[in-house]
C-alpha positions in Angstrom: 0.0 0.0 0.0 1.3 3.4 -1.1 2.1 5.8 1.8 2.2 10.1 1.3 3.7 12.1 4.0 1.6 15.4 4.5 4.1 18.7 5.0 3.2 21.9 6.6 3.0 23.5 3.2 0.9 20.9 1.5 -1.3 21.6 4.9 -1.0 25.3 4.3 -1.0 24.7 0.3 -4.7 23.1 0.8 -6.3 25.4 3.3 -5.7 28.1 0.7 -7.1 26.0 -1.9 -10.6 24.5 0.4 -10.7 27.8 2.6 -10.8 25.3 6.2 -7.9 27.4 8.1 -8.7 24.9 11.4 -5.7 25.0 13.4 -5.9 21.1 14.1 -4.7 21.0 10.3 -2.1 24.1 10.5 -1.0 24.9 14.1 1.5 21.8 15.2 1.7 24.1 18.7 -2.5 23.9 19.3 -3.0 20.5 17.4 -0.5 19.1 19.9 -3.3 20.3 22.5 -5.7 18.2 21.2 -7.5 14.7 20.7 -5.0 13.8 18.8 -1.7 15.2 19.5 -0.8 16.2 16.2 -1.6 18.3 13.3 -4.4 16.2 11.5 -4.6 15.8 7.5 -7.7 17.2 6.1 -10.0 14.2 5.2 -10.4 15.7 1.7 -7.0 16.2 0.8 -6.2 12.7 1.9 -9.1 11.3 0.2 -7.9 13.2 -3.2 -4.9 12.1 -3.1 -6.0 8.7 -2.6 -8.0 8.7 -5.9 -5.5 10.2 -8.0 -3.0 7.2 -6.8 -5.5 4.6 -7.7 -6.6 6.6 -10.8 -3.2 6.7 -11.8 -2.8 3.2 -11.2 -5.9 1.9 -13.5 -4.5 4.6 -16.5 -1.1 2.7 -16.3 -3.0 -0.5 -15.8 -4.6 -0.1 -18.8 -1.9 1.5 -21.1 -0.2 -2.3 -20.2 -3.3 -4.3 -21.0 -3.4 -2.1 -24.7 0.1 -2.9 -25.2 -0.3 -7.2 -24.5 -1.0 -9.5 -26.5 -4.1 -10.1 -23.6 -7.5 -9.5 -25.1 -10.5 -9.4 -22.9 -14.0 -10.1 -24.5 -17.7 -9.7 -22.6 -21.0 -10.9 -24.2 -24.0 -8.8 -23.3 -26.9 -10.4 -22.3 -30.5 -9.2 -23.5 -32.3 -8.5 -20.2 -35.0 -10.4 -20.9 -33.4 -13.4 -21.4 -32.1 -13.4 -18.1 -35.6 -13.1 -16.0 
């Protein structure tokens, strides 16, 4: 599993971009204060960065199967055949 270490200025880099300021993301002095300890990631920029890793992955994932000799087939199925 791919890991991503969150700086300061990809904390400070993203604030600017959503507008969320929250000192649990940007103050390491009054996140250290709280729940839990530490400056916190937002949940959005984590979550964006972990769609663009697994996007990435299926676009390089499917440049390889283009370039094989593998071809994949599907037959469709008339619905009404299936009831």
């Amino acid at each position: 599993m791919p890991q991503r270490v969150f700086t300061s200025d990809d904390q400070l880099a993203f604030a600017k971009l959503s507008g969320d300021y929250n000192p649990l993301h940007l103050d390491p002095v009054l996140a250290r204060r709280l729940l839990f300890g530490r400056q916190v990631v937002h949940g959005l920029h984590a979550l964006l960065w972990s769609l663009n890793y697994h996007l990435s992955f299926c676009n390089h994932l499917k440049s390889i199967l283009q370039n094989s000799h593998v071809q994949l087939q599907y037959h469709q199925r008339e619905a009404s055949k299936l009831l």
